[in-house]
Phi, psi and omega in degrees: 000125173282133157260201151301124181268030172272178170288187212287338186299166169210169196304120150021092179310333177279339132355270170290332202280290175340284201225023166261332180275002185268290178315337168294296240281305218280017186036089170283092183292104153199197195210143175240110188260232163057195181274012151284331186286331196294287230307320184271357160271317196241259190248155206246131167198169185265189180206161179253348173221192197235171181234167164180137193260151199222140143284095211248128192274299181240123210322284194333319201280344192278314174307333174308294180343300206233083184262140161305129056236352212262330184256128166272137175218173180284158174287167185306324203279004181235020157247343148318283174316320167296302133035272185299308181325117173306324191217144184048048177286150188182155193192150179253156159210132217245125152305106168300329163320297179247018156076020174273164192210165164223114175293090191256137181240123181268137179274038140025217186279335180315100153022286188297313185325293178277346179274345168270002163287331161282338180257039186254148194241172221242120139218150175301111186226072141125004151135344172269153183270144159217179156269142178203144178321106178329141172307318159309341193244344159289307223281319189275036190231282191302353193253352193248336186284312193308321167304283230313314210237334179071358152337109195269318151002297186278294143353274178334293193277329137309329171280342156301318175320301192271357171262327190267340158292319172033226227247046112338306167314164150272048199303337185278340175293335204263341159327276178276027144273341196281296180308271184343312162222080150049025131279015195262282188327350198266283185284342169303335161305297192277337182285321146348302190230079139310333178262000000 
């Protein structure tokens, strides 16, 4: 089990507590990436959410999980529809008290999805075990936003990522999936211009 490769902070305990343990109890395959996954590979800054990809078999069970009054989750029949989406399934979920959120990205047939689930690693957070995305599968997640959104955020956390990982990485894997969907000149750039 790993612990944080950050400084002694660690990502926001209401967070994890919210909305990762509800996936433990309900034994949930999944994994949590984006930038709570940066803060525990690399540097700690804040988010106000979580990001995390789930297997998710059934509308019902995610609805169990994350049960009103305390959750807003979506009704079944529109985590159905995400569901079927082969690729880029996806659904938000909200603490209602505290306006806290979770992206759970369903992992439907995608590939990427499934070759970092396999590789997905146990850390220790605030006295709880999670699962979290291998770093390579954080850094091209953060290298696919950036195009999308152009977010400098994501720059930023990749370069913490690969200075606080060094060689440690899978650089030929995470190279070629960065090729693969048209990022490598992207990361080849910032491994470039680290600062």
């Amino acid at each position: 089990m790993e612990k944080c490769a950050g400084s002694s902070s660690v990502p926001d305990a209401d967070l994890i507590g919210l909305f990762v343990e509800p996936l433990n109890r309900a034994g949930f395959v999944y994994m949590v990436t984006g930038s709570v996954a940066s803060m525990l590979y690399a540097e700690p800054r804040f988010t106000a959410d979580v990001d995390v990809v789930a297997r998710v078999t059934a509308p019902e069970e995610l609805r169990k999980a994350f049960s009103a009054p305390d959750y807003y989750c979506p009704p079944v029949d529109v985590i159905a529809v995400e569901m079927a989406r082969p690729l880029h399934g996806h659904v938000n979920i909200l603490h209602t008290p505290s306006a806290l959120k979770a992206d759970v990205y369903l992992a439907g047939e995608d590939p990427l999805h499934r070759w970092a689930l396999a590789l997905r690693r146990r850390f220790e957070v605030g006295g709880r075990e999670i699962w979290v995305a291998p770093p390579e599968y954080v850094i091209l997640r953060k290298l696919l936003f950036f195009q999308e959104g152009g977010s400098s955020k994501h720059v930023r956390d990749v370069r913490a990522l690969l200075a606080a990982q060094g060689e440690k990485l899978d650089f030929a894997t995470l190279e070629r999936l960065a090729t693969e969907r048209g990022v490598g000149d992207l990361l080849a750039e910032i491994r470039a211009t680290p600062t």
